[in-house]
C-alpha positions as CSV (number, residue, x, y, z in Angstrom):
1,X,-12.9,106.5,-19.0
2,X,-16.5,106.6,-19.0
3,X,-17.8,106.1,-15.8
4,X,-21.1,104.6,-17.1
5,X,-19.5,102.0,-19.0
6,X,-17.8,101.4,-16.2
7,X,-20.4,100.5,-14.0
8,X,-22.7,99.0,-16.9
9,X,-19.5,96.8,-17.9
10,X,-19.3,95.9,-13.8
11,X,-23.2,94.9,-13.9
12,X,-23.1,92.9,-16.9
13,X,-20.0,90.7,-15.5
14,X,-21.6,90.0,-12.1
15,X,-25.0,89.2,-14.0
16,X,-23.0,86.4,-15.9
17,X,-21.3,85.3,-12.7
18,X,-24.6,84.9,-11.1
19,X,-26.2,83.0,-13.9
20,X,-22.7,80.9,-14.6
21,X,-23.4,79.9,-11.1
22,X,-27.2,79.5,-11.1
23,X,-26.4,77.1,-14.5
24,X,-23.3,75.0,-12.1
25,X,-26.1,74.8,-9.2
26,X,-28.8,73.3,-11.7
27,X,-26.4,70.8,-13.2
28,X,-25.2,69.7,-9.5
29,X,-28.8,69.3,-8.5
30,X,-29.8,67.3,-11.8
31,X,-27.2,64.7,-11.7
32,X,-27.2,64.4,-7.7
33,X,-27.8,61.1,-6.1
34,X,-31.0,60.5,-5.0
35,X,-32.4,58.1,-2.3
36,X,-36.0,56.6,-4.2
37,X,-38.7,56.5,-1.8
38,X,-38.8,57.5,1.9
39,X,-35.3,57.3,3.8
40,X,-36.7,54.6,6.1
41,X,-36.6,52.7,2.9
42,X,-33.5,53.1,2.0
43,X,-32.2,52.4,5.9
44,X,-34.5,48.6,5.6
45,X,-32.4,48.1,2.4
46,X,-29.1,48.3,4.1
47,X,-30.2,46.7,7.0
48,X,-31.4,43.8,4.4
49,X,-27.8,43.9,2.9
50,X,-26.2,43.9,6.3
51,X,-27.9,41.1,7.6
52,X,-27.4,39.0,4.1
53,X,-23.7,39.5,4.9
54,X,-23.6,38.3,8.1
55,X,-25.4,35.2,7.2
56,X,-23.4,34.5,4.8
57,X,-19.9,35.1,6.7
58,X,-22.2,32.5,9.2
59,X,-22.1,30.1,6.3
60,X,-18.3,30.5,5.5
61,X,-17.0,30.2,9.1
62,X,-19.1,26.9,9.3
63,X,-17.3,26.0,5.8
64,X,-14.1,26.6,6.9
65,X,-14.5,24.5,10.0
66,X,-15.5,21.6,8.4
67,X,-12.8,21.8,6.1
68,X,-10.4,22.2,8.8
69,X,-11.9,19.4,10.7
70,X,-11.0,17.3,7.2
71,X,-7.6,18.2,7.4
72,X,-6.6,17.4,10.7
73,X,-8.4,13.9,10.4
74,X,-6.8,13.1,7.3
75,X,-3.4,14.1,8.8
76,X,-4.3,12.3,11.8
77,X,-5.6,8.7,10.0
78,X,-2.5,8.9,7.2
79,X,0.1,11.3,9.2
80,X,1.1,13.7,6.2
81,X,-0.4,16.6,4.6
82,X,-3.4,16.3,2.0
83,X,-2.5,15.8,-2.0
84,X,-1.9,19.3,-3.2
85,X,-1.8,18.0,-6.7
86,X,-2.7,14.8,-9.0
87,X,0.8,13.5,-8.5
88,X,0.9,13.5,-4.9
89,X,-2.6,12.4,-4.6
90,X,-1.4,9.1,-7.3
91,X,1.4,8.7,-4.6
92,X,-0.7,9.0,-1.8
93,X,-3.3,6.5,-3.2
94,X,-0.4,4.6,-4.6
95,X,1.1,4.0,-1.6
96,X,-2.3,3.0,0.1
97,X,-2.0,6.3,2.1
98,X,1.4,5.4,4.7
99,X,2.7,8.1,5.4
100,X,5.8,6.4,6.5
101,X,7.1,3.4,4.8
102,X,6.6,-0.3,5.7
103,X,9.5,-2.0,8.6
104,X,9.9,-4.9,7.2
105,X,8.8,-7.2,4.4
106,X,6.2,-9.2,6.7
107,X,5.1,-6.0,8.3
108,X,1.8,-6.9,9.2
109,X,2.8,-7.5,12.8
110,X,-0.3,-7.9,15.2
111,X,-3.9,-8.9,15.6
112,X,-5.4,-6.5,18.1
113,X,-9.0,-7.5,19.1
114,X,-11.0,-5.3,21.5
115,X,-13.9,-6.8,23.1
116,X,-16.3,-5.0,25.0
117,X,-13.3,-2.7,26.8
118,X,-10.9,-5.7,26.7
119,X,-7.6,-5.9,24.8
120,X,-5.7,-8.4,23.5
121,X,-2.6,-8.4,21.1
122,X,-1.7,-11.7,18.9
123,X,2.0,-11.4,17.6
124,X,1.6,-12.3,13.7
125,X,5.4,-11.8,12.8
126,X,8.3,-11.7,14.4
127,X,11.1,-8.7,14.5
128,X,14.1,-9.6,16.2
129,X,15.2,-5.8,17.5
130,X,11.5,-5.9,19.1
131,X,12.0,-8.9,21.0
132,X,15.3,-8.1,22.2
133,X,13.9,-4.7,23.2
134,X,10.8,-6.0,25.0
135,X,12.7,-9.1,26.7
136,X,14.4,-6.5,29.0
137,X,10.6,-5.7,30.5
138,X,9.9,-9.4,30.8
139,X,8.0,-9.7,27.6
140,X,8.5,-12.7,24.9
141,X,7.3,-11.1,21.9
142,X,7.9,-13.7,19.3
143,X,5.1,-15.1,17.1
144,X,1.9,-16.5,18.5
145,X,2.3,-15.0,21.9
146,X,-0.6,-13.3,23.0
147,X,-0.6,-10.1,25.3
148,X,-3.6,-8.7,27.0
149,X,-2.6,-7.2,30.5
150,X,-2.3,-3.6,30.1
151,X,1.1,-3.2,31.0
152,X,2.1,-5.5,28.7
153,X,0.1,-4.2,25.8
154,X,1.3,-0.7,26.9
155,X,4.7,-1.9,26.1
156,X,4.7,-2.8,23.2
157,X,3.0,0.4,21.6
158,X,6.0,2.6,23.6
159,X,8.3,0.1,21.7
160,X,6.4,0.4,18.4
161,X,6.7,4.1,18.9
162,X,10.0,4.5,19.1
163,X,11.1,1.5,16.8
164,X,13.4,2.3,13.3
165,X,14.4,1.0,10.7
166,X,18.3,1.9,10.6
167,X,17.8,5.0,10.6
168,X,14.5,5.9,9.2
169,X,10.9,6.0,10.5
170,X,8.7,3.1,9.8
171,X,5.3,1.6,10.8
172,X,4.0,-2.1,11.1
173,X,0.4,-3.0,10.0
174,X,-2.0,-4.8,12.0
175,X,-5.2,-6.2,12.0
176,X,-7.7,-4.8,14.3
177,X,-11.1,-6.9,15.5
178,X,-13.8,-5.0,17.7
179,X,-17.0,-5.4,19.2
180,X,-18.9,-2.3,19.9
181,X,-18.8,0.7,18.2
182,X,-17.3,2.1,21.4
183,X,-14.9,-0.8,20.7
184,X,-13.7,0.7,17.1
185,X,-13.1,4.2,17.9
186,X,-11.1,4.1,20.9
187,X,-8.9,1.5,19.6
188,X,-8.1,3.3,16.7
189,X,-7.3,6.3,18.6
190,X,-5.3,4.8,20.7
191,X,-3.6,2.1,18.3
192,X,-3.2,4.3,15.2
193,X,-1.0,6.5,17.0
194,X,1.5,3.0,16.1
195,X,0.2,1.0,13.6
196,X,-1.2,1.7,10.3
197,X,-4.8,-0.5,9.9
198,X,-4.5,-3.7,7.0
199,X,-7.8,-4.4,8.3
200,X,-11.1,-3.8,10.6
201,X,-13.4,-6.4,11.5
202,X,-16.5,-6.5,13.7
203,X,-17.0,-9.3,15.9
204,X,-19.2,-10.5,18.7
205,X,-17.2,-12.1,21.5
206,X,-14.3,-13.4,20.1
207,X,-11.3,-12.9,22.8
208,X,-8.2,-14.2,20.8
């Protein structure tokens, strides 16, 4: 073997290697990502983006508690879950939003007026498993009677609470009159634990 072909052949394949590689470094640095501008820019346009984000995660955690805050009130107000589809919102609506079905035919039962802090409960139908339950503690719950010391009144929502009909949950209706704004909501957080409203009507001073 020549050894001048030798070496010429040995030249010639590392001058291709290095221009094989000089060609792959080109290509890498003409396709490379580039940052445009100065990198200070390029840090203000994340920062932009990062801040963008975080507002609007801001907006969504405010979105979510409201809508969570509509849940649990509807539950609350109608004790079942919201209509997940157009027939249970047609049964809901349907059904005037019980959640629980009606005691008895003449279920609206009471008249509760709250005047200025003061309660008073007019018995507007009578239920003869409530009276016998409530004569026990002294109380003559039949219709017409009016209640408004607080034991009394206290009474009859534990009874309402616990009352059913055979052997299924129920709830009477009533009627609720109020004076003061202060009037309406805490007697319907306090009687619509019981009761499911036929009506709300705001009233000066009436007592009874």
């Amino acid at each position: 073997m020549n050894p001048l072909r030798s070496r010429g052949e040995l030249v010639i394949s590392m001058t291709l290697a290095e221009t094989f590689l000089l060609l792959v470094f080109m290509l890498w640095y003409s396709i490379r990502p580039t940052l445009a501008g100065d990198p200070k820019t390029a840090v203000e346009v994340l920062r932009k983006e990062n801040q963008q984000l975080t507002n609007k995660i801001t907006s969504l955690e405010r979105e979510l508690a409201d809508t969570r805050s509509r849940l649990e009130l509807w539950q609350k107000r109608f004790d079942q879950l919201v209509p997940g589809t157009d027939e249970e919102l047609k049964k809901a609506l349907t059904g005037g939003g019980r959640g629980r079905p009606r005691c008895q035919e003449a279920n609206l039962l009471l008249e509760i007026n709250l005047v200025n802090g003061n309660t008073s409960m007019k018995v507007l139908a009578d239920n003869p498993l409530l009276r016998a339950t409530l004569s026990k503690q002294g109380i003559d719950f039949r219709m017409g009677n009016v209640f408004s010391r607080t034991p009394e009144v206290d009474s009859v929502l534990q009874a309402l609470g616990s009352y059913r009909s055979g052997d299924q949950e129920c709830r009477f209706d009533y009627r609720f009159n109020y004076s003061t704004y202060e009037d309406y909501y805490v007697g319907r957080e306090r009687f619509e634990k019981y009761l499911y409203s036929a009506g709300r009507v705001q009233v000066s001073n009436r007592t009874n």
